[in-house]
C-alpha positions in Angstrom: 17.7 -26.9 34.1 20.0 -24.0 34.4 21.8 -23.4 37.8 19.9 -20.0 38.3 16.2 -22.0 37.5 17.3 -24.6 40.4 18.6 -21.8 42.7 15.2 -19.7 42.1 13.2 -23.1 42.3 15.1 -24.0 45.7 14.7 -20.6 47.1 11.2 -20.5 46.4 10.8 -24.0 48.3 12.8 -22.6 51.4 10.5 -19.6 51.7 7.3 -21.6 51.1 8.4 -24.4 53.4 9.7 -22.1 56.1 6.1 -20.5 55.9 4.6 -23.4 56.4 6.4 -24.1 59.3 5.2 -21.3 61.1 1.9 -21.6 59.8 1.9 -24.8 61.5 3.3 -24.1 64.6 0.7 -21.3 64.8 -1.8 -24.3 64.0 -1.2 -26.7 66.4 -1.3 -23.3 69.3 -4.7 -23.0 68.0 -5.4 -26.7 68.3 -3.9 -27.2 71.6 -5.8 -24.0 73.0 -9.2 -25.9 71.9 -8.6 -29.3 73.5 -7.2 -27.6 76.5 -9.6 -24.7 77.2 -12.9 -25.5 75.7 -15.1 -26.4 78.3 -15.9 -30.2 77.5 -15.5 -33.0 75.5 -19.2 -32.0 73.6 -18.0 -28.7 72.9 -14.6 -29.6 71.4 -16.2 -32.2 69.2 -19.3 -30.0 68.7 -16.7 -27.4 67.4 -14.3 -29.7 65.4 -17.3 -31.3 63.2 -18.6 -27.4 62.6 -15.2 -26.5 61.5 -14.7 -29.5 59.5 -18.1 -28.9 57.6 -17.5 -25.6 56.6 -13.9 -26.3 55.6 -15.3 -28.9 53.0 -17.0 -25.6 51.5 -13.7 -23.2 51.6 -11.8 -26.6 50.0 -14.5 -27.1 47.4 -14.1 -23.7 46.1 -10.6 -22.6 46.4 -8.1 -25.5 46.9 -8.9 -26.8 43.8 -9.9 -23.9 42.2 -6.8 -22.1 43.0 -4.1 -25.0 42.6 -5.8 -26.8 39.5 -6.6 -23.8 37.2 -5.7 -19.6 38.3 -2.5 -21.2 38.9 -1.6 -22.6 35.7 -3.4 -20.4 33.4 -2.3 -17.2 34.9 1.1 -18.3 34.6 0.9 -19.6 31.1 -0.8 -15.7 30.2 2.1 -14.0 31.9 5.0 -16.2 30.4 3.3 -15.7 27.2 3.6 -11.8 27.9 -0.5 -11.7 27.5 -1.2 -10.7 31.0 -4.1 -8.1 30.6 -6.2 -10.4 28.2 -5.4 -13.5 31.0 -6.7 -10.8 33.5 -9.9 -10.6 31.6 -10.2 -14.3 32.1 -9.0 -14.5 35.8 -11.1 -11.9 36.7 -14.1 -13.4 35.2 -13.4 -17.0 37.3 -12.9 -14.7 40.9 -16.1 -13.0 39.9 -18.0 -16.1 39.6 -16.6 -18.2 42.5 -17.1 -15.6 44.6 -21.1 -15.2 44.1 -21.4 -18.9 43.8 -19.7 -18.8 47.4 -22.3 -16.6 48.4 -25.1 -18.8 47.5 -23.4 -21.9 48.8 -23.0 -20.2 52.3 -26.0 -19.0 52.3 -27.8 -22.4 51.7 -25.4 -23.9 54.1 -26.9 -21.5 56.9 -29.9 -22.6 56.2 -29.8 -26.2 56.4 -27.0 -26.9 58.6 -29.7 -28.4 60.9 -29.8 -31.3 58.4 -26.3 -31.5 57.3 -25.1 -31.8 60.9 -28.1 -34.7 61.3 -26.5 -36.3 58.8 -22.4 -36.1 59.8 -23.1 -35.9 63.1 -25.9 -39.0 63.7 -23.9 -40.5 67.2 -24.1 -37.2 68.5 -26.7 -36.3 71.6 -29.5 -33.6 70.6 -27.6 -31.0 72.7 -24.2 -31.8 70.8 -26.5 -31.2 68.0 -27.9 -28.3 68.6 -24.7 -26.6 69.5 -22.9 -27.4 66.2 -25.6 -26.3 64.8 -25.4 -22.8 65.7 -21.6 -23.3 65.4 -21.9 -24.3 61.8 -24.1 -21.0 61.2 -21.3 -18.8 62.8 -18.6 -20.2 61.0 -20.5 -20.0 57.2 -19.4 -16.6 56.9 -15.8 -17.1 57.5 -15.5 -19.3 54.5 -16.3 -16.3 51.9 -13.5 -14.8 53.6 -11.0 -17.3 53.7 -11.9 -17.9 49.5 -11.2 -14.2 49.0 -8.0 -14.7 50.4 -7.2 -17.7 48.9 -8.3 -16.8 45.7 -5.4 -13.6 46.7 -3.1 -16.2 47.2 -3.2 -18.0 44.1 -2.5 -14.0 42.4 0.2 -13.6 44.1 1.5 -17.4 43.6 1.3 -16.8 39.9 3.7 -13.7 40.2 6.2 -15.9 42.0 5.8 -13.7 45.4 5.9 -17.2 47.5 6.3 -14.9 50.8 3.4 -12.7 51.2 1.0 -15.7 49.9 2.8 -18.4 52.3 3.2 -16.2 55.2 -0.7 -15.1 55.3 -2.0 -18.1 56.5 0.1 -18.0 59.9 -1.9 -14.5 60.6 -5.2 -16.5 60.2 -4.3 -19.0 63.1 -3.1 -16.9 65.4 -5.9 -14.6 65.3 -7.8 -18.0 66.1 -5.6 -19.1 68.4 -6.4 -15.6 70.4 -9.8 -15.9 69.7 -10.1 -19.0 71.7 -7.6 -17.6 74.8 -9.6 -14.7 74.9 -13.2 -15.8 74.5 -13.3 -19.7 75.4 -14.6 -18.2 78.8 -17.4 -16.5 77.4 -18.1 -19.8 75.6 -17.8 -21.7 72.5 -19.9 -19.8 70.0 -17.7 -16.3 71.3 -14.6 -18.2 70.0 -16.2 -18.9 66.8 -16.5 -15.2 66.2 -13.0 -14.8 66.9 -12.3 -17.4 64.3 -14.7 -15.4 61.8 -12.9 -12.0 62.4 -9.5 -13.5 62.1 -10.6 -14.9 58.1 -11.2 -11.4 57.8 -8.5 -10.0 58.9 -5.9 -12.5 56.7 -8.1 -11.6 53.6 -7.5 -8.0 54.0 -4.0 -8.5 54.6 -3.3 -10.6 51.6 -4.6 -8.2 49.3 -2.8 -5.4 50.2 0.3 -7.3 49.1 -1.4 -8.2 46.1 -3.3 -5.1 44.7 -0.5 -4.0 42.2 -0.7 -7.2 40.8 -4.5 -6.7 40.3 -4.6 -3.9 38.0 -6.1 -5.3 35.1 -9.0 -7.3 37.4 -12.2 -5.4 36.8 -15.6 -6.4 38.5 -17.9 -7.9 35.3 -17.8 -11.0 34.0 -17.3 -12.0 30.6 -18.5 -15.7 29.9 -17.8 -15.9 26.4 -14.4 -15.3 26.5 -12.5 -18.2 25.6 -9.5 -18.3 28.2 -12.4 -18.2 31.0 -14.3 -20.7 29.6 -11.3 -23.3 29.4 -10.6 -22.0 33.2 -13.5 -23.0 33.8 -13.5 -26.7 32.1 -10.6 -27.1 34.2 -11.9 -25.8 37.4 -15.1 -27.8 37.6 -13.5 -31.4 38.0 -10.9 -29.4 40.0 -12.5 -28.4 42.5 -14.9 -31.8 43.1 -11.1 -33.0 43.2 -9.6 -31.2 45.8 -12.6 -32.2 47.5 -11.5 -35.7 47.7 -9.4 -35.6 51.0 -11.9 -33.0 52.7 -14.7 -35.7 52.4 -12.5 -38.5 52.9 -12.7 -36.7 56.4 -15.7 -35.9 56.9 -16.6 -39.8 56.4 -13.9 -40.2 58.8 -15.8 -37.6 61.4 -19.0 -39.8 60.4 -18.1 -42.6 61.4 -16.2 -41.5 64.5 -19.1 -39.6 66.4 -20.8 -42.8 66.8 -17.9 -43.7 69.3 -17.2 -42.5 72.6 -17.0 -38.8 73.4 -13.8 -37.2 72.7 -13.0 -39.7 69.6 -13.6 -36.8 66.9 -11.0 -34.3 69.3 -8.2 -37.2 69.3 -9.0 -38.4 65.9 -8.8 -34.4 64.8 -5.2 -33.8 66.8 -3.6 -36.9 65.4 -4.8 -35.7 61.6 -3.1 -31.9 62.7 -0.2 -34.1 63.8 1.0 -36.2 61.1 -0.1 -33.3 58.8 2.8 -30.6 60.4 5.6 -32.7 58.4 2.6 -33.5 55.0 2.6 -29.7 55.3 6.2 -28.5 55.8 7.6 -30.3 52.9 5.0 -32.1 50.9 2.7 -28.8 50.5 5.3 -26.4 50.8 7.5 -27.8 47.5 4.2 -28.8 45.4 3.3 -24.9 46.4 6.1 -24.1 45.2 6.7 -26.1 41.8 3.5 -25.7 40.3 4.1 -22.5 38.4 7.5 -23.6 37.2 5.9 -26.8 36.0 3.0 -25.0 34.4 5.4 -22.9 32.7 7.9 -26.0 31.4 4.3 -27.6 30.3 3.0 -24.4 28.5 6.5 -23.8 26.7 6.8 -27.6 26.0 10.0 -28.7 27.9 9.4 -32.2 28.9 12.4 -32.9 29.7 12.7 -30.3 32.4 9.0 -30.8 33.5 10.3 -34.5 34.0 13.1 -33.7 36.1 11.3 -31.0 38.3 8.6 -34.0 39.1 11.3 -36.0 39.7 12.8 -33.9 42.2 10.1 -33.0 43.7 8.9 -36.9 44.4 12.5 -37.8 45.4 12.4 -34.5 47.8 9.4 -34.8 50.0 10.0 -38.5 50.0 13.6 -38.1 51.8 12.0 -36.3 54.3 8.5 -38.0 55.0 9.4 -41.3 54.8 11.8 -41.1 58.1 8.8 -38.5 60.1 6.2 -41.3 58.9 8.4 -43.8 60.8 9.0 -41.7 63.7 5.6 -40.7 64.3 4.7 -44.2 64.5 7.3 -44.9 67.2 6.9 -42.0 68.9 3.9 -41.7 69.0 2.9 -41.1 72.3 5.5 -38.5 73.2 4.9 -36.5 70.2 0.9 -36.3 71.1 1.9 -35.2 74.7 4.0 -32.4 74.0 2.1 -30.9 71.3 -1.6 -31.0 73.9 -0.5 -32.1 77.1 -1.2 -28.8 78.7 -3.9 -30.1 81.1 -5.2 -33.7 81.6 -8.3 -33.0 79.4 -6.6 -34.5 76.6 -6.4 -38.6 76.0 -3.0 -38.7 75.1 -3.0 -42.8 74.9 -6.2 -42.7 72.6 -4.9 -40.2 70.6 -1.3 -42.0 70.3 -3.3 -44.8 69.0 -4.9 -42.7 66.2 -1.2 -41.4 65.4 0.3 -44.6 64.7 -2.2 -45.6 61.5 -3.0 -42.2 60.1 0.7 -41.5 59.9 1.0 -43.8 57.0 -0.8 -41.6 55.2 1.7 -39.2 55.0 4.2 -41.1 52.9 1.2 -41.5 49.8 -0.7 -37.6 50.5 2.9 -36.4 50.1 3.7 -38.0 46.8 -0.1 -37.0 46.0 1.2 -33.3 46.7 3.4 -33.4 44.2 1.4 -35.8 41.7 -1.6 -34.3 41.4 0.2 -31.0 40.7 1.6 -32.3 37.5 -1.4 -33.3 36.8 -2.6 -29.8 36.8 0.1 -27.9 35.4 -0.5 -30.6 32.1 -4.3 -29.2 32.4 -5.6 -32.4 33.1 -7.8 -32.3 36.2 -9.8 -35.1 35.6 -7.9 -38.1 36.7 -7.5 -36.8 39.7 -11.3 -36.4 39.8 -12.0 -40.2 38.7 -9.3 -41.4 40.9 -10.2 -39.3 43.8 -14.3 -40.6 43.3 -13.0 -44.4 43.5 -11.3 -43.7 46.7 -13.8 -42.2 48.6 -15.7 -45.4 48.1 -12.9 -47.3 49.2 -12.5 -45.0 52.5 -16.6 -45.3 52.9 -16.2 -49.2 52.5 -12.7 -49.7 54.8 -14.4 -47.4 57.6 -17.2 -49.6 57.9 -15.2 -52.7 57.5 -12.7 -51.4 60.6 -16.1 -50.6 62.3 -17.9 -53.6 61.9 -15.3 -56.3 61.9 -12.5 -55.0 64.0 -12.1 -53.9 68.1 -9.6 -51.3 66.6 -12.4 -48.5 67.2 -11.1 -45.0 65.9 -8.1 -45.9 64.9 -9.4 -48.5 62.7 -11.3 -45.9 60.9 -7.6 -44.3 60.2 -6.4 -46.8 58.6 -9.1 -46.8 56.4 -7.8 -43.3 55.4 -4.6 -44.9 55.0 -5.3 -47.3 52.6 -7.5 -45.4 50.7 -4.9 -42.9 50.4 -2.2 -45.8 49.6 -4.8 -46.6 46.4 -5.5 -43.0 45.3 -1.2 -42.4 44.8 -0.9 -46.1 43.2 -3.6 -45.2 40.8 -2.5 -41.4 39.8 1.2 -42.7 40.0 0.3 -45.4 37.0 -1.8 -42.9 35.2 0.5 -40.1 35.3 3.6 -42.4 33.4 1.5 -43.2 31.5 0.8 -40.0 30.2 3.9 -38.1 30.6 6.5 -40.5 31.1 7.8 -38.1 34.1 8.7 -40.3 36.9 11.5 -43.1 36.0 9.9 -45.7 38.2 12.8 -47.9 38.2 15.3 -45.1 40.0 12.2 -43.7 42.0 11.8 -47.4 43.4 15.5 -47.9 44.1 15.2 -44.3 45.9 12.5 -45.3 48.1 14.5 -48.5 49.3 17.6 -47.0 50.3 15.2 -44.3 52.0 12.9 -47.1 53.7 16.0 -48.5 55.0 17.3 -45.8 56.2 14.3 -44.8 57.8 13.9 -48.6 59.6 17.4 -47.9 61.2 16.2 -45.1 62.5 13.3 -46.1 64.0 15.0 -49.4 65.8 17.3 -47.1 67.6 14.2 -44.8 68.2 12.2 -47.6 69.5 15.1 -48.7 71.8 15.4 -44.9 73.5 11.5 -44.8 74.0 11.6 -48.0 75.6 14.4 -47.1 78.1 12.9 -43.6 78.4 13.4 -41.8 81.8 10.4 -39.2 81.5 6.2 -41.1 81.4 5.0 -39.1 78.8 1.5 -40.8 80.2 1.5 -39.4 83.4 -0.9 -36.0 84.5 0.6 -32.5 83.4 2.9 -30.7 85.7 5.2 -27.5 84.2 8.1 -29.4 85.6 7.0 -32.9 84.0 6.7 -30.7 80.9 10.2 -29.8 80.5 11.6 -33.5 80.3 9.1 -34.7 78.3 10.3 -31.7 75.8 13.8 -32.0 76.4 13.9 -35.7 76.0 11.8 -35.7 72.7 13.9 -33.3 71.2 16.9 -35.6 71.9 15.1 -38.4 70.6 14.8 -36.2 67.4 18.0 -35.6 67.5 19.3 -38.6 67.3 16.9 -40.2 65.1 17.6 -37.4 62.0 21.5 -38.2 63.0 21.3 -41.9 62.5 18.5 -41.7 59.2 21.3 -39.4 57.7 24.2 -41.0 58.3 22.9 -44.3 57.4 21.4 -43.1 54.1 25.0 -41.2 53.2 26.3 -45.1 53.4 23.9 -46.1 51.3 24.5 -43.6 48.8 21.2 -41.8 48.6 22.3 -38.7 46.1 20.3 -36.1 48.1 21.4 -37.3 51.4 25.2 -36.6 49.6 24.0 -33.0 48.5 22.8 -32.4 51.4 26.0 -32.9 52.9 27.9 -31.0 50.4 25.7 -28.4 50.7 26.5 -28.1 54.3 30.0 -28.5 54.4 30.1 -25.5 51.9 27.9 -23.2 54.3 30.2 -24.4 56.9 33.5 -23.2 55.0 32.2 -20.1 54.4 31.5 -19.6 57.3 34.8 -20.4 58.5 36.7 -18.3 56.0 34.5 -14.8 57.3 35.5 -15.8 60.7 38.9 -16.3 59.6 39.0 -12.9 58.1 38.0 -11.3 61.5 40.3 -12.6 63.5 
């Protein structure tokens, strides 16, 4: 690739990433809020399974649709200088998502009774009840939240990473105040608040994106023939991108039949080990996919090779040490994120942490996977793959059930390992078909990074054993504190000792990296130098 393709590529990541951040940050304030001020265990997991079943339905019909096929073919129409016949298209696939939304919603309001029988069978008849009416609340917000992701992916395929990345941060802080301002008033207030908030971010997303929109017009036009392979592409798509949300809401299944408060905890250990998935798994496949759709359309293999690669190697140098940390550190991660009152199980939830963060070594190399997958417009090995392991996470769950005393966090591992299959699978398939991935230097990569990684975590796992603050003990302000300052140094020192050690083993990004750094540091010095 040229320098300016990796300087736009790398820019692009930053912004998306840096989004992301804040996005997540704005998350787990929303998350904390509800475990800390809800007003009991029932209503926190009576809220958590309604907002897990309508998420299946905003996931179903624009996380796949969005990432699997606007995406790519919008791109390909623009970099082909076609972009008003690719509207016609486009416009047609918005058109009919968004009435098929309103359908879907619709019939979800009308038998959430049953579907929350169903996901919900070890909760009590008033637990019931309540997500019930929850579920029927929060129906609305999904057409919403597909408008504005359906925005998003517009403004994606123009390259404008901030406005897209950025939007989602509005969305949780508007839920986040919706639950300090109305949890009083009770849960089903707060789900208004979270209804109000989709629209809000929709509203704001497209007034970035209206000038981009000028060819969209309201009709539909089936026969045309770019819509019609959108929509070959879309339909496995988005049963695809359905794969994790399900995955979950087996997970959620399963879980309500233990004790209450194990769909909270399991919930806050998934937001957990998905702040560094999201940060720089989501964030770079976010922000490749258009320049991969674009090498596929124009038929550059050889760059679409090394932007995989890159990618792969990327999120893999930074997960691979969180993964490890989160699994040492478990405990005093879970307490300063929701420690803000002793309604949270901090123990139980540590518990969770430790097997679910193996996950995010395999979903991150997903993120990047099952975008080349869709750039190449091939969305249906994902789909097969993704249909074999939700068997596997059905059959694991009630294996961990049945034959193990591991309880909830038995039931992530099962998410684990079904996870570990899905990326083995796709990984196989996808050298297969593209020859993208140089296995041999990817494996020798993830060595030196595992090592790495394991020398951090010894010295980790020597500081939390000779810690001075009990991240167990009941919350105080002034227990707070330590526990925060004392984390961050244990963060500190754990990113010190992964880098260092993978600079002596060589690891080429670790080494760019550096030289990246010691550049920004000279040039820094040299303006200061000029001042003075």
């Amino acid at each position: 690739m040229k320098e300016s393709q990796k300087k736009k590529l790398t820019g692009a990541a930053i912004v998306v990433m840096s989004a992301i951040i804040v996005s997540r940050i704005t998350g787990f304030l929303r998350t904390t809020l509800i475990s800390n001020l809800l007003g009991s265990k029932m209503e926190t997991d009576a809220f958590y399974m309604a907002f897990s079943i309508t998420d299946l339905m905003y996931n179903l019909l624009v996380g796949g649709a969005i990432s699997a096929a606007l995406i790519p073919v919008l791109t390909g129409y623009i970099a082909k200088k076609d972009e008003e016949d690719g509207w016609k298209a486009v416009g047609t696939f918005i058109n009919v998502i968004f009435m098929a939304m309103i359908i879907i919603s619709a019939i979800g309001i009308v038998f959430s009774p049953g579907i929350v029988d169903f996901m919900a069978k070890g909760y009590t008849e008033e637990a019931k009840q309540l997500t019930v009416r929850l579920v029927r609340i929060l129906f609305p917000s999904v057409s919403f939240l597909m408008l504005a992701g359906l925005v998003n992916g517009v403004l994606n395929s123009y390259q404008k990473f901030a406005a897209a990345a950025y939007g989602p941060s509005l969305y949780n802080l508007g839920s986040a105040l919706s639950v300090l301002m109305f949890s009083r008033f009770g849960v089903e207030k707060v789900a208004l608040g979270f209804m109000g908030s989709a629209l809000f971010y929709f509203l704001f997303q497209l007034s970035f994106a209206i000038k981009n929109m000028k060819y969209y017009r309201p009709v539909i036009k089936i026969r045309h023939a770019g819509f019609q392979r959108l929509f070959r592409l879309a339909v496995p798509s988005l049963l695809a991108s359905s794969i994790t949300q399900i995955n979950l809401l087996i997970l959620n299944k399963f879980t309500s039949g233990f004790s209450s408060g194990s769909v909270t905890a399991l919930r806050n250990a998934n937001d957990t080990w998905q702040l560094p998935y999201g940060v720089f798994a989501m964030g770079m496949g976010m922000a490749l996919l258009p320049a991969m759709s674009e090498k596929s359309v124009l038929d550059q293999k050889e760059d679409f090779s090394r932007i995989v690669s890159k990618g792969l190697k990327t999120v893999l140098m930074l997960n691979i040490p969180s993964t490890v940390g989160l699994m040492i550190l478990n405990v005093p991660v879970i307490s300063a994120i929701y420690k803000w009152s002793d309604k949270v199980d901090i123990a139980l939830t540590g518990r969770i942490l430790i097997f679910y963060s193996i996950a995010l070594i395999t979903q991150s190399m997903l993120a990047i996977i099952n975008r080349a997958f869709y750039a190449i417009n091939d969305t249906k090995t994902p789909l097969y793959v993704g249909t074999i392991t939700i068997a596997a996470n059905a059959l694991l769950c009630q294996f961990f059930n049945s034959m193990t005393n591991l309880e909830v966090a038995g039931i992530a591992l099962a998410y684990s390992l079904s996870s570990m299959l899905n990326a083995s699978m796709l990984m196989f398939k996808l050298e297969k078909k593209t020859k993208s991935l140089n296995i041999g230097q990817l494996m020798n990569f993830i060595i030196k990074v595992a090592l790495a990684s394991v020398v951090m975590g010894m010295v980790l796992a020597v500081m939390d054993h000779f810690a001075v603050v009990d991240f167990l003990r009941p919350f105080s302000i002034k227990s707070k504190i330590g526990e925060l300052v004392y984390l961050m140094m244990e963060i500190s020192v754990g990113a010190l000792v992964f880098f260092i050690t993978a600079m002596l083993l060589k690891v080429d990004e670790a080494v760019e990296i550096f030289k990246t750094a010691m550049e920004k540091m000279a040039q820094g010095y040299r303006k200061i130098s000029k001042i003075f």
